[in-house]
C-alpha positions in Angstrom: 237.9 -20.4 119.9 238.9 -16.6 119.9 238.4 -15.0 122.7 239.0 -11.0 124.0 238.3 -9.0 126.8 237.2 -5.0 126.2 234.5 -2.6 127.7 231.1 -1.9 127.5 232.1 1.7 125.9 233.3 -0.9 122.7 230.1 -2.5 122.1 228.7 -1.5 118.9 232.4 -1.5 117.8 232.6 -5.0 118.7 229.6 -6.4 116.9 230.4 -4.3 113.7 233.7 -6.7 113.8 231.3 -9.8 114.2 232.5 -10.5 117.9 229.9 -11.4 120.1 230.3 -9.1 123.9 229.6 -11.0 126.9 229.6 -9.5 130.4 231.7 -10.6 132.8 230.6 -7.6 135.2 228.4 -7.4 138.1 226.0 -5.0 136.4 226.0 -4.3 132.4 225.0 -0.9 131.1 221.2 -0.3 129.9 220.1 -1.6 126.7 223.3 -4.6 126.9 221.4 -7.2 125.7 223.9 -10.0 125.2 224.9 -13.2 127.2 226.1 -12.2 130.7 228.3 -14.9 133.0 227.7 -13.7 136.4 229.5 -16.4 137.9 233.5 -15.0 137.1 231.8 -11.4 137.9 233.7 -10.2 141.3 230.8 -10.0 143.9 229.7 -6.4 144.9 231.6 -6.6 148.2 234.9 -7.0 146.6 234.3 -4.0 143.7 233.2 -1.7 147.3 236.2 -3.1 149.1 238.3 -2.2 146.3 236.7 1.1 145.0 236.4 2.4 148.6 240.2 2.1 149.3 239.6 -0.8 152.1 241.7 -3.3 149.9 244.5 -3.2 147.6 245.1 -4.7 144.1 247.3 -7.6 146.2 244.1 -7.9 148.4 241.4 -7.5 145.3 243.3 -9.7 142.8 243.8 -13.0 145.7 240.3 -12.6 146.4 238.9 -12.4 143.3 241.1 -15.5 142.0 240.3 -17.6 144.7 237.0 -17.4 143.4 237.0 -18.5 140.0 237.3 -22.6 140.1 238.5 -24.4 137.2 235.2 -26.0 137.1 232.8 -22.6 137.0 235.2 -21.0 134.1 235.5 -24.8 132.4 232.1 -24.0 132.3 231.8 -21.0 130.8 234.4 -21.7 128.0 232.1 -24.0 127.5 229.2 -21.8 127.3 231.2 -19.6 124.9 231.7 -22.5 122.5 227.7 -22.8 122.1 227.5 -18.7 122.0 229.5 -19.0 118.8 228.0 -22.0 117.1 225.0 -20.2 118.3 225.3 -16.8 117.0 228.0 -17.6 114.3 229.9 -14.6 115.6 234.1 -14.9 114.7 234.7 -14.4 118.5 233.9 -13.4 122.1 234.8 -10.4 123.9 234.3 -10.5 127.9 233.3 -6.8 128.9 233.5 -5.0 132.1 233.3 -1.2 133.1 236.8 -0.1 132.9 239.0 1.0 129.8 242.1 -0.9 128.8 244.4 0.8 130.7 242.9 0.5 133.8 242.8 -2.1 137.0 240.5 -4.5 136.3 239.3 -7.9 136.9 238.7 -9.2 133.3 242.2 -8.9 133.3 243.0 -11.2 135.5 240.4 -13.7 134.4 242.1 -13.2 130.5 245.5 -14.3 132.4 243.9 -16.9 134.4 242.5 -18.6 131.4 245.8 -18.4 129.5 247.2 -20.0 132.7 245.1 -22.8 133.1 243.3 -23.8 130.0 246.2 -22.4 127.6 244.0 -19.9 125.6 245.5 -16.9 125.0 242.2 -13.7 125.7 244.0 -10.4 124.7 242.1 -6.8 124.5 240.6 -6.4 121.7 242.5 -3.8 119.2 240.6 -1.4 117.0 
């Protein structure tokens, strides 16, 4: 299973390259009309916490890890598997808000999957 993480901005560019964008966010732009796995999306108490200076990336990046379970992303690696059998797409790309170089969760959750299930999620390159 391939899998990649990128931004909603990438979309179109995504699909042209026959990867199938899944949201990992806590909201998804209008007219995103793909798979969306709210359940490794950081609640919108954290993104305020975090956006409104009241944590820091230490703070955000405990919190938000704490909340992904082995069990709930098992589960969606799981999900992915039927999303590609499903839509015979070469690939997955979990999407949030913010571009590459920036702070951001999917991030984390690329190195947390790499960590614990030994799948390697890198940004997508185009």
């Amino acid at each position: 299973m391939t899998l990649y993480t990128g931004y909603f901005a990438r979309t179109d560019i995504y699909v042209v390259h026959n990867l199938l964008p899944v949201s990992v966010s806590a909201s998804v732009p209008n007219g995103f009309d793909y798979p969306a796995f709210k359940s490794i999306a950081p609640s919108w108490n954290l993104i305020h916490l975090y956006k409104d200076g009241l944590i820091s990336v230490t703070d955000y990046t405990k919190e938000y890890l704490s909340g992904l379970s082995k069990l709930t992303v098992n589960a969606v690696l799981e999900d992915c598997k039927d999303y590609l059998h499903i839509s015979n797409c070469d690939g997955i790309v979990f999407c949030c808000w913010e571009a590459p170089d920036k702070f951001c969760h999917r991030h984390l959750l690329a190195d947390y999957i790499k960590d614990n299930f030994g799948l390697v999620v890198e940004e997508y390159k185009i």
